[in-house]
MDAnalysis code that builds the backbone (N, CA, C; Angstrom):
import MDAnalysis as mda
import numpy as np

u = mda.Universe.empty(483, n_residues=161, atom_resindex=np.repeat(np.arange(161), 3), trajectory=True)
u.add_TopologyAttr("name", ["N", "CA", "C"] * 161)
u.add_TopologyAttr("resid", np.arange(1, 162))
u.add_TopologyAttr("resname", ["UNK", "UNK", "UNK", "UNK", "UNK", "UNK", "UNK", "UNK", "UNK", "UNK", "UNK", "UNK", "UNK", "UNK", "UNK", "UNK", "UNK", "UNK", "UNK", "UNK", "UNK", "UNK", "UNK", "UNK", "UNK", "UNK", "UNK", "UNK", "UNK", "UNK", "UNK", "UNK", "UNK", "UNK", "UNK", "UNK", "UNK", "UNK", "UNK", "UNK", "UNK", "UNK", "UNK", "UNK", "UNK", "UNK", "UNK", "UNK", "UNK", "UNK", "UNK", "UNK", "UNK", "UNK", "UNK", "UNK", "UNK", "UNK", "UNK", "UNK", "UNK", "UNK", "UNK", "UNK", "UNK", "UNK", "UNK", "UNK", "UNK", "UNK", "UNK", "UNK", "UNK", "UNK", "UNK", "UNK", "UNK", "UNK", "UNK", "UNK", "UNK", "UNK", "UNK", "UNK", "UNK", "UNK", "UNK", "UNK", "UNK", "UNK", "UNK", "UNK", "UNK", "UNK", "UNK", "UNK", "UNK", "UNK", "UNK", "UNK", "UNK", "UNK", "UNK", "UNK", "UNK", "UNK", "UNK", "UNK", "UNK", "UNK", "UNK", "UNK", "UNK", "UNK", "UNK", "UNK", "UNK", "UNK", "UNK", "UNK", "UNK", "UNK", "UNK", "UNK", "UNK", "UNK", "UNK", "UNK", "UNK", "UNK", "UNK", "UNK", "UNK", "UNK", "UNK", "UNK", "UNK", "UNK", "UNK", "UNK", "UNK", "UNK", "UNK", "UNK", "UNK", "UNK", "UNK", "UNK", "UNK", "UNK", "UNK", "UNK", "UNK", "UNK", "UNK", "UNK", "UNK", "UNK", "UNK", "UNK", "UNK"])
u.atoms.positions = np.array([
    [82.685, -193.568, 8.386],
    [82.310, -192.172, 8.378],
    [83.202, -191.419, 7.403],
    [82.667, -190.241, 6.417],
    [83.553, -190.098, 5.210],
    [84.002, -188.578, 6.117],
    [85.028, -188.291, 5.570],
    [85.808, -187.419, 6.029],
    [85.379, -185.779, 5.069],
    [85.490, -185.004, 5.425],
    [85.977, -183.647, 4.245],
    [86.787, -182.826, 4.736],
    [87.232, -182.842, 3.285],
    [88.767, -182.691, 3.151],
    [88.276, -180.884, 3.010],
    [89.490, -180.472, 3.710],
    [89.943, -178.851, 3.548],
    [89.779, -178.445, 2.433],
    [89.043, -176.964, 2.089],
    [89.226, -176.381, 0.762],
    [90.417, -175.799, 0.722],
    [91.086, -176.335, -0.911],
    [93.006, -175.654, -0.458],
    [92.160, -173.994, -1.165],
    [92.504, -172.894, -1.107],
    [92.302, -171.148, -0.984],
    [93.493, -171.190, -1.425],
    [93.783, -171.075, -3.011],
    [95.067, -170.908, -3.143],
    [95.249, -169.185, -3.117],
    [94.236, -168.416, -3.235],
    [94.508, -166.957, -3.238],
    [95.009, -166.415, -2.035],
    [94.326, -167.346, -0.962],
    [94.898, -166.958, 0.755],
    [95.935, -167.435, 1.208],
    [96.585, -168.548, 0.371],
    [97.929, -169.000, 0.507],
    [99.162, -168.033, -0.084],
    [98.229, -167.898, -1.319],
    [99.255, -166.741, -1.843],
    [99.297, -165.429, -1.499],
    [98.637, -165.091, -0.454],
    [98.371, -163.414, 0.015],
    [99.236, -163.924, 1.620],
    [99.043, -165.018, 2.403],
    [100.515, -165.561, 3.409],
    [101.563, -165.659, 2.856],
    [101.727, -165.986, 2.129],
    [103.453, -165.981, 1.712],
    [103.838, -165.099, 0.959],
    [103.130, -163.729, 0.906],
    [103.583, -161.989, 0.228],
    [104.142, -161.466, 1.586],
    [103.046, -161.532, 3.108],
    [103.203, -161.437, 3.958],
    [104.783, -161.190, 4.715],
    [105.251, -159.939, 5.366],
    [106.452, -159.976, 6.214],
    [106.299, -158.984, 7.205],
    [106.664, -160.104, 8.136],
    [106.737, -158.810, 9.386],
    [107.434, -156.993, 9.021],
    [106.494, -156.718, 10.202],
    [107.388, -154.882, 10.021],
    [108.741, -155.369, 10.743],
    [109.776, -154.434, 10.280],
    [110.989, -154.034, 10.871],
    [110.743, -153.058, 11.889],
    [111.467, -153.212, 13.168],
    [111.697, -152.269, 14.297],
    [111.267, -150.514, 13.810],
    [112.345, -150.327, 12.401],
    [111.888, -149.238, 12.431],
    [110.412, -148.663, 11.765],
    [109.813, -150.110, 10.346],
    [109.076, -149.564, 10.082],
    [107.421, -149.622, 11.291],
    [107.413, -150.507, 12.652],
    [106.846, -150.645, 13.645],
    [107.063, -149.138, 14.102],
    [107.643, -148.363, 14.682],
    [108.019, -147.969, 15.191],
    [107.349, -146.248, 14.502],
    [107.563, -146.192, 13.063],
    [106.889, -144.786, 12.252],
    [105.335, -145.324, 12.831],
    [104.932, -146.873, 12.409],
    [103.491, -146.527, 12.223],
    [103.277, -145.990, 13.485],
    [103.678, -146.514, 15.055],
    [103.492, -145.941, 16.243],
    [102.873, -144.436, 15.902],
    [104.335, -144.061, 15.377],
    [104.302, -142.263, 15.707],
    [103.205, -141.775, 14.535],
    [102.826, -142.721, 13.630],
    [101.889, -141.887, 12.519],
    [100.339, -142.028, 13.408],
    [100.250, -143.304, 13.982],
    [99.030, -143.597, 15.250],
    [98.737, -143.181, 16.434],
    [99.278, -142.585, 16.882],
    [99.345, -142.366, 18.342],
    [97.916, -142.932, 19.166],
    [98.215, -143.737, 19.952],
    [96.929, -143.783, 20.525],
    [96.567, -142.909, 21.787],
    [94.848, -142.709, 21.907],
    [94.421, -142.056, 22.837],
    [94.337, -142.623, 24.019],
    [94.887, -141.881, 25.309],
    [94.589, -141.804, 26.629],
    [93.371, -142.466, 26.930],
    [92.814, -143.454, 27.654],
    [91.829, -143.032, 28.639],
    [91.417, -141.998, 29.579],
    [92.598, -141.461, 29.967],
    [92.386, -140.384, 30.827],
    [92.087, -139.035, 29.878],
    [92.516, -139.514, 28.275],
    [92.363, -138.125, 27.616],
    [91.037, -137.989, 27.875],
    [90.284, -139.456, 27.212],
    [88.801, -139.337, 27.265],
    [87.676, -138.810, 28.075],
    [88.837, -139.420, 29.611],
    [87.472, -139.056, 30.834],
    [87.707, -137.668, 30.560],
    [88.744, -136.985, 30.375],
    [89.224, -135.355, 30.671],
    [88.061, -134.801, 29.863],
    [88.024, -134.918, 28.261],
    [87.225, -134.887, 27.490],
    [85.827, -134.310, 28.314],
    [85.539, -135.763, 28.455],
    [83.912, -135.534, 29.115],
    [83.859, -135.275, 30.297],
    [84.891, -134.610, 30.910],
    [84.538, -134.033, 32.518],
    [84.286, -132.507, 31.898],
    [85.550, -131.996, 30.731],
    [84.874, -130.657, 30.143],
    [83.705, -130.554, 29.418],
    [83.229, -131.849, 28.549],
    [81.566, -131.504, 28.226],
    [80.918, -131.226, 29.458],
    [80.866, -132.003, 30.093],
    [79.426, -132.319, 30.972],
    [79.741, -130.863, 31.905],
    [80.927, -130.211, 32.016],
    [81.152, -128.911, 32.664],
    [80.366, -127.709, 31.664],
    [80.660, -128.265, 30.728],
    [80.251, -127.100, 29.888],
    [78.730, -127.114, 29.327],
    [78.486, -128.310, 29.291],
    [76.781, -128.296, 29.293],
    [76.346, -128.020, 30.710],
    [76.789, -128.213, 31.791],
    [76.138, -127.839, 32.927],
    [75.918, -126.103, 32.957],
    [76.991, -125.639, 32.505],
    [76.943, -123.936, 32.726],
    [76.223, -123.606, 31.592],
    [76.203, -124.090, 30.314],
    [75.234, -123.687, 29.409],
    [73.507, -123.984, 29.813],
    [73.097, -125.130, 30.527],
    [71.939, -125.130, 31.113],
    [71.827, -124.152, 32.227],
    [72.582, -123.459, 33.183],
    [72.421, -122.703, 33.896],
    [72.135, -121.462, 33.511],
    [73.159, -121.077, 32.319],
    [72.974, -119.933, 31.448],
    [71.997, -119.610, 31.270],
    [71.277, -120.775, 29.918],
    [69.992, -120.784, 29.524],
    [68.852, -121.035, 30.343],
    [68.582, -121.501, 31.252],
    [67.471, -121.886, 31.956],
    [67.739, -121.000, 33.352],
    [68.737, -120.227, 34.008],
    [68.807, -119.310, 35.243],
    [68.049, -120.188, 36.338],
    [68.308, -121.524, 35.743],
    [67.474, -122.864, 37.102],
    [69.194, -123.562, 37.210],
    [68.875, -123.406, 39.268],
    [69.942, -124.352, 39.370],
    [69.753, -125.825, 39.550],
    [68.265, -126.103, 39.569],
    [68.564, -127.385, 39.520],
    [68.373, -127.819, 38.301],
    [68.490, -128.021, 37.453],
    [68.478, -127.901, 35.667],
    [69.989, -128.351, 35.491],
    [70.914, -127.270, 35.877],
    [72.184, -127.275, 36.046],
    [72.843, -128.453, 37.111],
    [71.883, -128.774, 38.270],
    [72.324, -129.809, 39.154],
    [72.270, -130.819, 38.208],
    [70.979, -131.313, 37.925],
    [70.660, -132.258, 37.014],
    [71.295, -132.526, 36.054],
    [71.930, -131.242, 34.830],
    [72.794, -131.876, 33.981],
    [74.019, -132.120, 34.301],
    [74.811, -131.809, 35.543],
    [76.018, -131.751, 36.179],
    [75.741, -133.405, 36.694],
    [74.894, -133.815, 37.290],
    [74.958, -135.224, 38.071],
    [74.757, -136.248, 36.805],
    [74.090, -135.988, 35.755],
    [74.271, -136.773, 34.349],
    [75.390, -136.501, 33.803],
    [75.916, -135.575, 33.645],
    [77.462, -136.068, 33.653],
    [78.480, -136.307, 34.471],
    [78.183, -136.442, 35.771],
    [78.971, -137.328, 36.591],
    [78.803, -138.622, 36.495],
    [77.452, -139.228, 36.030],
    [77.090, -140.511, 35.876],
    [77.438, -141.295, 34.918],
    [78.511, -140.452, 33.900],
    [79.136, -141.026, 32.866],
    [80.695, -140.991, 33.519],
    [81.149, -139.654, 33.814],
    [82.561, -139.669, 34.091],
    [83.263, -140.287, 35.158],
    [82.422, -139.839, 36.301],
    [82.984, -141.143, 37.380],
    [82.876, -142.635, 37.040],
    [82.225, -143.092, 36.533],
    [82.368, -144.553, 35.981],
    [83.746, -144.871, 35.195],
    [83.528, -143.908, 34.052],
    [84.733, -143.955, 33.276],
    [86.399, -144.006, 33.870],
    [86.173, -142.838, 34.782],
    [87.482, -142.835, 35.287],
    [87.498, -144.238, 35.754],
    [86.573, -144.602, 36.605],
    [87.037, -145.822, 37.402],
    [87.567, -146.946, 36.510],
    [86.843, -147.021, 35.299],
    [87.155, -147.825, 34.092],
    [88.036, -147.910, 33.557],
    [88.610, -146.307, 33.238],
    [90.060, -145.875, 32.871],
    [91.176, -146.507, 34.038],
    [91.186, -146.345, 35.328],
    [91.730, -146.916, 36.009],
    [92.224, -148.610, 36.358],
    [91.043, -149.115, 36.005],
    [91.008, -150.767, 36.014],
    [91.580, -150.958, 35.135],
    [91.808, -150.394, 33.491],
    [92.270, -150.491, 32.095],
    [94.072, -150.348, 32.406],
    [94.129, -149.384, 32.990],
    [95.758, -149.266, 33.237],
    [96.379, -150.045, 34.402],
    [95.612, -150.989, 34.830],
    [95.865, -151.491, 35.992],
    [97.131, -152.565, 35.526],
    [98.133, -153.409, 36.515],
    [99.261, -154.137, 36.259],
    [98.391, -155.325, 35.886],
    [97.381, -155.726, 36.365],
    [97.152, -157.290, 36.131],
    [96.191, -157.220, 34.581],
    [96.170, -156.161, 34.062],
    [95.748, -155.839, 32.744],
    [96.285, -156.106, 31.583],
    [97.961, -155.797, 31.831],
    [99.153, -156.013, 30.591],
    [99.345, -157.525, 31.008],
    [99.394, -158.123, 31.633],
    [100.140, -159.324, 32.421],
    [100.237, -160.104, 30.890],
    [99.117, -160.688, 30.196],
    [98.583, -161.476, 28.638],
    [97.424, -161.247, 28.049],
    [97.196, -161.687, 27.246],
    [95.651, -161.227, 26.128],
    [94.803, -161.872, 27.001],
    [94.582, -163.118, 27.831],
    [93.793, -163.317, 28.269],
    [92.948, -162.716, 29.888],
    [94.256, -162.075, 30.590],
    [93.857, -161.048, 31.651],
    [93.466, -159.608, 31.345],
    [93.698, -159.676, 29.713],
    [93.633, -158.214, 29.486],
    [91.933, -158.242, 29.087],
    [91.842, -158.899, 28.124],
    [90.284, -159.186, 27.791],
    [89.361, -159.566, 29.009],
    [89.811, -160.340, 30.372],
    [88.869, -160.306, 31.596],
    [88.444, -159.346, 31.911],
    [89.702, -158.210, 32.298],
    [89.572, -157.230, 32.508],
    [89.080, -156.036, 32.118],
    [89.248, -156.071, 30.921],
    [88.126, -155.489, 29.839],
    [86.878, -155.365, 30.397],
    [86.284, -156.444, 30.109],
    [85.061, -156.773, 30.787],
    [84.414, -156.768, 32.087],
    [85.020, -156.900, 32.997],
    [85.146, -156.963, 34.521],
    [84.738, -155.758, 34.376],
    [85.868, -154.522, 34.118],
    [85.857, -153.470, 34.387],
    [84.466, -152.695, 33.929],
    [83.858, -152.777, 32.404],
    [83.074, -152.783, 31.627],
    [81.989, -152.587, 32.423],
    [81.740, -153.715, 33.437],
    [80.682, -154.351, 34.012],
    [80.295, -153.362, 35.174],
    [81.654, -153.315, 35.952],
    [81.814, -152.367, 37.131],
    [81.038, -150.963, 36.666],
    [81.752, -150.536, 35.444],
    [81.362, -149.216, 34.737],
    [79.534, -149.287, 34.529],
    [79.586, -150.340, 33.644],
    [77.586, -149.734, 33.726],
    [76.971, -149.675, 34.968],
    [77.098, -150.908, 36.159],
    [77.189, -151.385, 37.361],
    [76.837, -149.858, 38.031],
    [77.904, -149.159, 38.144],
    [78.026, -147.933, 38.825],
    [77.051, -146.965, 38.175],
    [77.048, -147.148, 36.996],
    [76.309, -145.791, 36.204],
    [74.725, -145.644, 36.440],
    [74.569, -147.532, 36.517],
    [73.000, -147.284, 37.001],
    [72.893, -147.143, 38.517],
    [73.644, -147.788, 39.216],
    [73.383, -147.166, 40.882],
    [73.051, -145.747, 41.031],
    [74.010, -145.134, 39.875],
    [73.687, -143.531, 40.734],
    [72.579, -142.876, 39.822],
    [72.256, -143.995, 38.666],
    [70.806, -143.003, 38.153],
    [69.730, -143.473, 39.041],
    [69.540, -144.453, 39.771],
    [68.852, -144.969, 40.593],
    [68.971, -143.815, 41.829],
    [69.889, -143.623, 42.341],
    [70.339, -142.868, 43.424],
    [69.857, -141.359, 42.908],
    [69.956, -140.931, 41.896],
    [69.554, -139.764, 41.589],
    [68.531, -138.985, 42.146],
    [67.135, -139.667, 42.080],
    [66.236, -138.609, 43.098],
    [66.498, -138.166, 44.200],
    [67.229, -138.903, 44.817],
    [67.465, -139.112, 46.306],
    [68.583, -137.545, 46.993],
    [69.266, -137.832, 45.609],
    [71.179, -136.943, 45.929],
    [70.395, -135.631, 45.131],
    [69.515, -134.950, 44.747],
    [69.645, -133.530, 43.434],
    [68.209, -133.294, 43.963],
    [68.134, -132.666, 44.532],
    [67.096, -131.573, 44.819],
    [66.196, -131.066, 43.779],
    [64.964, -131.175, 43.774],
    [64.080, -131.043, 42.223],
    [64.757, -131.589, 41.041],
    [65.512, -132.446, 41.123],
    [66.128, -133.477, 39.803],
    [65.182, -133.387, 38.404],
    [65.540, -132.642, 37.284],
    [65.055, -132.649, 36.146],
    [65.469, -134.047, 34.907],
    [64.291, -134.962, 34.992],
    [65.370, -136.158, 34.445],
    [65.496, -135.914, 32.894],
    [64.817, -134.803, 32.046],
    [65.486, -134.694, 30.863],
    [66.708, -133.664, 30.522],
    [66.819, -132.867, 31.981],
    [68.597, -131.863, 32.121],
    [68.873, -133.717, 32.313],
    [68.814, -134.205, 33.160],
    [69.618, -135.112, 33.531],
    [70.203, -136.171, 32.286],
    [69.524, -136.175, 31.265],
    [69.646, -137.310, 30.587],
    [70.374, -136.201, 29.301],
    [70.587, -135.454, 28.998],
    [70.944, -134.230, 28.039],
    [72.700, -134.342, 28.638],
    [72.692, -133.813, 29.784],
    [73.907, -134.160, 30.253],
    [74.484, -135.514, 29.966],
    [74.235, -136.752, 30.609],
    [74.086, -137.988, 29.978],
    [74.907, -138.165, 28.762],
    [73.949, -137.923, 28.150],
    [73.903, -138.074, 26.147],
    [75.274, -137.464, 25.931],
    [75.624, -136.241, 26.011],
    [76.147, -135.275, 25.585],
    [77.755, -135.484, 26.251],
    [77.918, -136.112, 27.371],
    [79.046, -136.220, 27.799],
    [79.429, -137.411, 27.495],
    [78.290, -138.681, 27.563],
    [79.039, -140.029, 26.502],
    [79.503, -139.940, 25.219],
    [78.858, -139.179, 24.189],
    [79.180, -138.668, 23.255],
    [80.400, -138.120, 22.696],
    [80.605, -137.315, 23.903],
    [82.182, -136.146, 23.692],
    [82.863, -137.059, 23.719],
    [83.129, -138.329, 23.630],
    [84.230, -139.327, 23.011],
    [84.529, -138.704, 21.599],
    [83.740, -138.361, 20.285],
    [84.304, -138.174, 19.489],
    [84.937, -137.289, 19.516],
    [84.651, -135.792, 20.196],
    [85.609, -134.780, 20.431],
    [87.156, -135.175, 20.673],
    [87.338, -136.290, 21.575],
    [88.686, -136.658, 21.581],
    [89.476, -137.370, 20.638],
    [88.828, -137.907, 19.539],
    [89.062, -138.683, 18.272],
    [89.291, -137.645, 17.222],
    [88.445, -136.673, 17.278],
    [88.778, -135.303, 16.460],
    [89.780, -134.788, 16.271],
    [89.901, -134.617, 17.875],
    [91.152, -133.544, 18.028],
    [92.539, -134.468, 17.977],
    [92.508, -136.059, 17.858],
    [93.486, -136.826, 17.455],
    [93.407, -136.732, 16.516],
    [92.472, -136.650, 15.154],
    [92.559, -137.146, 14.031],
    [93.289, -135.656, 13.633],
    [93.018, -134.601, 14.026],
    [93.340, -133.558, 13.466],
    [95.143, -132.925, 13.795],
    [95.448, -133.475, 14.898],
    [96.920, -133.765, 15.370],
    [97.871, -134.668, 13.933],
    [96.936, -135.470, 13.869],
    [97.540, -136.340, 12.732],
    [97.881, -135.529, 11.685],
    [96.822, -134.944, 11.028],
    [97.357, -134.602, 9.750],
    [98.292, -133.391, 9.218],
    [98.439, -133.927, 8.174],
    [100.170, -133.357, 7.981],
    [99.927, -131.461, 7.495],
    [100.402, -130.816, 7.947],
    [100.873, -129.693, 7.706],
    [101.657, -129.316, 7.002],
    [100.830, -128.530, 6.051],
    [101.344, -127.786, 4.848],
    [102.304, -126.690, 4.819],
    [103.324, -126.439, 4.694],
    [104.473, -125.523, 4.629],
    [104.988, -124.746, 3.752],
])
């Protein structure tokens, strides 16, 4: 049986051995030039969308169940999340890469898991339930993730003096 032999990549050999670890301190700037975001920033995030689209549908439409409806579509994002956010910071999470990535997922699972129980549950819990308030809310509070990426990205940049 004939063998094949490795292609030698001398360009990728030579781009490993340019290669050097960061130093403590230069680890340490990129930290502070990166900061990473909270989970909890996030759920916070979208507990104030889905608050604030709920009172803007109330506003606009003077229907409270409009307002129920977009209030329980965005509970159907944020309570998941938190719970998600929670499993994410959990101890058996940091333990190695390979409990962290279970958990990932586990949690992941739990999160959609929950999200459809309570759209399922929905007619049942909201009184005249409007399922396009409901799904507006929804949309709009999964979404407000970028709001929290924004307002990081905009923390970041450097100020002019």
């Amino acid at each position: 049986m004939a063998t094949i032999k490795p292609r030698q990549d001398d360009e990728r050999d030579d781009w490993l051995a340019e290669t050097q670890p960061l130093s403590a301190q230069e680890a340490g700037r990129l930290r502070q030039q990166n900061p990473q975001v909270s989970p909890w920033q996030v759920v916070c995030w979208q507990a104030v969308a889905g608050g604030v689209v709920a009172l803007a549908a109330w506003a606009l439409t003077q229907s409270v169940s409009a307002a129920w409806s977009v209030a329980y579509g965005a509970l159907a994002v944020v309570l998941p999340a938190a719970i998600f956010a929670r499993g994410l910071m959990g101890r058996f999470s940091s333990l190695n890469p390979a409990t962290a990535v279970f958990g990932f997922f586990l949690w992941e699972m739990v999160k959609i898991a929950l999200t459809v129980a309570m759209l399922v549950a929905a007619p049942r819990l909201v009184t005249d339930l409007s399922w396009p308030a409901l799904l507006v809310g929804l949309v709009i509070t999964m979404k407000s993730v970028w709001v929290a990426m924004v307002a990081r990205s905009n923390k970041l940049k450097p100020t002019k003096e």
